[in-house]
N, C-alpha and C positions, 0 to 999 in steps of 0.2 A: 164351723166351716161347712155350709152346706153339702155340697159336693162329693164328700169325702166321707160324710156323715149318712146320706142318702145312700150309698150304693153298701155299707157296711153291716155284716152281719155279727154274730155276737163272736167272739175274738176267741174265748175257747174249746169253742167247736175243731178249730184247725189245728188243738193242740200243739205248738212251739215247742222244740226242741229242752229238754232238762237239762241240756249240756250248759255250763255258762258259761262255756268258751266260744259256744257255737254263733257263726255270723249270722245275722237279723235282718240285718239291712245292709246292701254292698249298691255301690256306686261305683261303676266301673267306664273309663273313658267318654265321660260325659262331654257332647258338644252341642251347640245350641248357635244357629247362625238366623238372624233377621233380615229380610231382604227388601229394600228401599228402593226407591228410586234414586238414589244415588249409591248405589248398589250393596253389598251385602254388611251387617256389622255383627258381631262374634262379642255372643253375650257370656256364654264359657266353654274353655277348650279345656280338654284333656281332664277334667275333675274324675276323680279316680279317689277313693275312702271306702273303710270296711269300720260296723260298729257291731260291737259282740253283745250278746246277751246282758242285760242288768247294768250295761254304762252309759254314762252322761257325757254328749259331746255336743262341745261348742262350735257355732259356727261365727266366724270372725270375719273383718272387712270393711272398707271405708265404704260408703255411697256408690253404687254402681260396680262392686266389684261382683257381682256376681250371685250373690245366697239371696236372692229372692228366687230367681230363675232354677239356681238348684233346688231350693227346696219346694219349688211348684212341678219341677221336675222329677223328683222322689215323687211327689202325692197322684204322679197323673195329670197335672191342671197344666202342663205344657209338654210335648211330645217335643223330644229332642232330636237336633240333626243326626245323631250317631250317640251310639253307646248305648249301655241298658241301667236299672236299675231294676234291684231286685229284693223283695222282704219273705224271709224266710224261703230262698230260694227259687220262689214265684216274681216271674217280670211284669211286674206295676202297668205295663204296658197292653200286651197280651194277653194278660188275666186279670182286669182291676179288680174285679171284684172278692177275687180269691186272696188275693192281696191287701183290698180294703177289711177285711177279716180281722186285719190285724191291727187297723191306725185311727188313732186318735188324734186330730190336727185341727189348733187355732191359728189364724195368720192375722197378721199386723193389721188391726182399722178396727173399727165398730159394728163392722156387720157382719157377725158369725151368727148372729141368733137372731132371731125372730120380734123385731121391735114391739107387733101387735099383743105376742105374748106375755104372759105373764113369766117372771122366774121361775117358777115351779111349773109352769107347762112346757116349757124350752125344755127343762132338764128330761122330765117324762120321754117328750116328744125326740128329742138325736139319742136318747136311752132306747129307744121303742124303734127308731132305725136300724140301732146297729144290733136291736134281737131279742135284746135285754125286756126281762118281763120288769113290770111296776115294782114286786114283792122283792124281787132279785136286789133290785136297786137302791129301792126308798132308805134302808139306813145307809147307805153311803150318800146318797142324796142328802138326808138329813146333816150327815157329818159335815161334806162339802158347803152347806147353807149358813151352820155355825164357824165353818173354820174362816170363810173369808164376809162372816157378817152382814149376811143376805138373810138371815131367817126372818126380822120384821119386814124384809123386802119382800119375800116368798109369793106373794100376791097381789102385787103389783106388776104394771105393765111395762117390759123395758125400756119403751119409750121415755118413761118418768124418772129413770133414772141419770144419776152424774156419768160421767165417761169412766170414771175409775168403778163404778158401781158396774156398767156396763163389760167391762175389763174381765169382773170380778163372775160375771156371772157368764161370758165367752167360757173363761177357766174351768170355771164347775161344770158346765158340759161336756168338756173336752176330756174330763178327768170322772165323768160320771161312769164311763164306762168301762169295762175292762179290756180295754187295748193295751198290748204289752210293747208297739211302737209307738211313740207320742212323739209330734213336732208342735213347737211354738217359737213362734215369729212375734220377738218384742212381746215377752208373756209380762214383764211389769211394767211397760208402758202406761203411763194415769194412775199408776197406783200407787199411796201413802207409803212409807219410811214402814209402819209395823206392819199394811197389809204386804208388800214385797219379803219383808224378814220372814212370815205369814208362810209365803207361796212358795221360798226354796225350801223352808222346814218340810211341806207337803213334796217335794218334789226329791229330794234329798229321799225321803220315805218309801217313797216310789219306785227311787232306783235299788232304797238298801233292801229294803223288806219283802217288797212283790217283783224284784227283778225287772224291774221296765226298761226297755231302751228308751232312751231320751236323746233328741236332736234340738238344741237350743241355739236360737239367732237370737244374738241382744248387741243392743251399745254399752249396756251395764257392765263394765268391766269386774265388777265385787260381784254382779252376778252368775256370770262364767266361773269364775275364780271360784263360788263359795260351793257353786253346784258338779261341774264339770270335771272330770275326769282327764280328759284330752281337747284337743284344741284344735280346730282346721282352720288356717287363715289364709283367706282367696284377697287376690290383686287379681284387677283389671284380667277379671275371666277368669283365673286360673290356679291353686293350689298351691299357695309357697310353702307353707310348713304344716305339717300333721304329728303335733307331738302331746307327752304328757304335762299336763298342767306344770306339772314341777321338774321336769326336764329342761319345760323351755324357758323358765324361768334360772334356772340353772346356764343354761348354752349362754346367754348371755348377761356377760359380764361387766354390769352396767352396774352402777350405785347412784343412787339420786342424796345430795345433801345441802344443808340447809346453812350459808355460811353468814358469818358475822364478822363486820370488818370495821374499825376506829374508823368515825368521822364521816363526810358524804362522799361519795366516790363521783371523781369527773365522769360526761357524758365521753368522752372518749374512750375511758377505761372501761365504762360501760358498756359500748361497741362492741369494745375487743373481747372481750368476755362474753358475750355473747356470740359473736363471730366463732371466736377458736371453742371457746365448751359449752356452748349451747344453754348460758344465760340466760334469767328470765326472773318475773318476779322481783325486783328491785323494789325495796322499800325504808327509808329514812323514817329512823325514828328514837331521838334520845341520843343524838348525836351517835349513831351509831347506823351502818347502813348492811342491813341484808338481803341473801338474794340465792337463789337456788339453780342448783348445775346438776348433770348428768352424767357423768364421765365412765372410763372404764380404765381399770389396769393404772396403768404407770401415770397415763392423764390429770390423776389428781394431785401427784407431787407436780407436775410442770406448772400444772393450777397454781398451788401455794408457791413455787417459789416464783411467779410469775407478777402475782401478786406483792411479795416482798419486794423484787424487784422496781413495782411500781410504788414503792412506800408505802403501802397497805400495809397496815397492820390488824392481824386476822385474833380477834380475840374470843370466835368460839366457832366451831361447827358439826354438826349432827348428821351422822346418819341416817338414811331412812330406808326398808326394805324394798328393793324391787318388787313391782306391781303387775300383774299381765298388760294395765295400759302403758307401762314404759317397753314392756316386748312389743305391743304393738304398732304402737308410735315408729319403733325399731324396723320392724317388719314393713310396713307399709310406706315409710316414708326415704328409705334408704334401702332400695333392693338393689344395690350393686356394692356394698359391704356385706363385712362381717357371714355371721352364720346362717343367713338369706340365700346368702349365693348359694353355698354347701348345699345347703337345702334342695333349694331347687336344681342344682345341679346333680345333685344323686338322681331326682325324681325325672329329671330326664333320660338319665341312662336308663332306668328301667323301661323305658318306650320307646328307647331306640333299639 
């Protein structure tokens, strides 16, 4: 990321607090308004999160809800209607430079680096921005080139490379440096099943061993989940839940299972089942037809005797653990239940 990489000096000069309790990065009443000709739209209101030393936080959200605009609004690349952000106590805004000190940041697309160059001069090159001599760097540079399988690329021109190769070497830049804030926007977007397995092992490493704050936007729900400590998930502008990975998974009380019932079931029954528990999946096969539900609490006996009822007869079914995409699904899709509402109703009181 250009921008971000240009105005950046070497990160331990500003020396960071040793505390690892201490905030890093705070976002406080973030708003952000667009002004049209058919008059103003409100990209996010009231975003407010605090991320302390050494933790990994997800940012979560359907399409437009919001976490591009915030997180171009952390790095500087959008000045917001109201509110500040601040990294290590320095406002992003007022002082970018003293602030860029600290940040390491790739965002979502193909052009964080330099097509003309080659992979090993990109890395040199945003290394040699943000302060970092050649010597300082080159064995982590070396590490970086073997860990995400760029070393026979190392001299080639990005241009010639696949989109996941290009991915691959966005990432090694980002991480060539010693920034102990790092944001990534869609960090395994194009990349393979073992380079992804790859990049949370590196990234995991980063939060355990060098303390890094990490701000991660993905749709990869097993990547949030495998990497991330806490979770911020934005609707349409605005902050519904800020909790821990396994908290929030906890608050709701949801079970997904995988049921098995004699024979083919009517398209009626069908319906309804999907109607009342949110049904899906329906598959015939071996005279036997299954299909998977979501329910919570008491829901699952009304289920089974609902089914007996309709002369099903239910000859097996499986549980399966909740997932962060069934919290999300939850979250996003139903914000006038459940622990949605709590949620955001607390987060109001505190700003009135």
């Amino acid at each position: 990321m250009g921008d971000v990489h240009d105005s950046s000096v070497r990160a331990d000069e500003a020396e960071p607090s040793t505390d690892t309790e201490a905030t890093v990065l705070s976002v406080s009443d973030l708003h952000k308004q667009y002004e049209g000709s058919d008059g103003s739209v409100t990209a996010v209101e009231r975003v407010d999160f605090d991320i302390e030393r050494g933790t990994a936080v997800g940012l979560l959200g359907p399409n437009g809800a919001g976490k591009t605009t915030t997180i171009k609004s952390v790095l500087g690349l959008i000045v917001p209607t109201g509110g500040t952000v601040r990294v290590h106590g320095t406002d992003i805004h007022d002082e970018p430079e003293r602030a860029y000190r600290h940040i390491g940041a790739m965002l979502e697309g193909a052009r964080n680096v330099y097509w003309r160059l080659t992979v090993r001069e990109n890395m040199r090159f945003f290394a040699a921005l943000a302060g970092e001599s050649t010597r300082r760097t080159e064995r982590r540079q070396r590490e970086l080139l073997d860990k995400f399988g760029l070393t026979d690329k190392a001299d080639s021109t990005v241009r010639e490379l696949s989109r996941g190769e290009k991915q691959k070497v966005s990432l090694a830049c980002t991480l060539a440096r010693d920034a102990d804030v790092v944001l990534l926007d869609e960090p395994t977007l194009g990349l393979d099943v073992e380079s992804s397995l790859e990049l949370r092992e590196e990234l995991r490493r980063l939060v355990t061993d060098r303390g890094t704050t990490l701000l991660l936007s993905s749709h990869d729900m097993d990547v949030i989940e495998d990497i991330c400590d806490r979770v911020v998930v934005m609707n349409d502008g605005e902050v519904v839940t800020d909790r821990s990975v396994s908290n929030l998974l906890d608050v709701f009380d949801i079970q997904s299972y995988r049921i098995v019932v004699d024979g083919t079931l009517p398209q009626e029954i069908r319906r309804r089942l999907s109607a009342q528990f949110d049904a899906d999946s329906f598959e015939t096969r071996g005279g036997s037809t299954q299909f998977s539900v979501r329910v919570g609490g008491d829901e699952f006996y009304r289920l089974v005797d609902g089914l007996r009822e309709a002369g099903c007869d239910v000859e097996s079914f499986t549980s399966v653990e909740p997932d962060l995409e069934e919290v999300f699904i939850q979250l996003t899709n139903e914000p006038s239940e459940g622990p949605l509402e709590s949620d955001r109703s607390q987060r109001m009181d505190t700003q009135t």
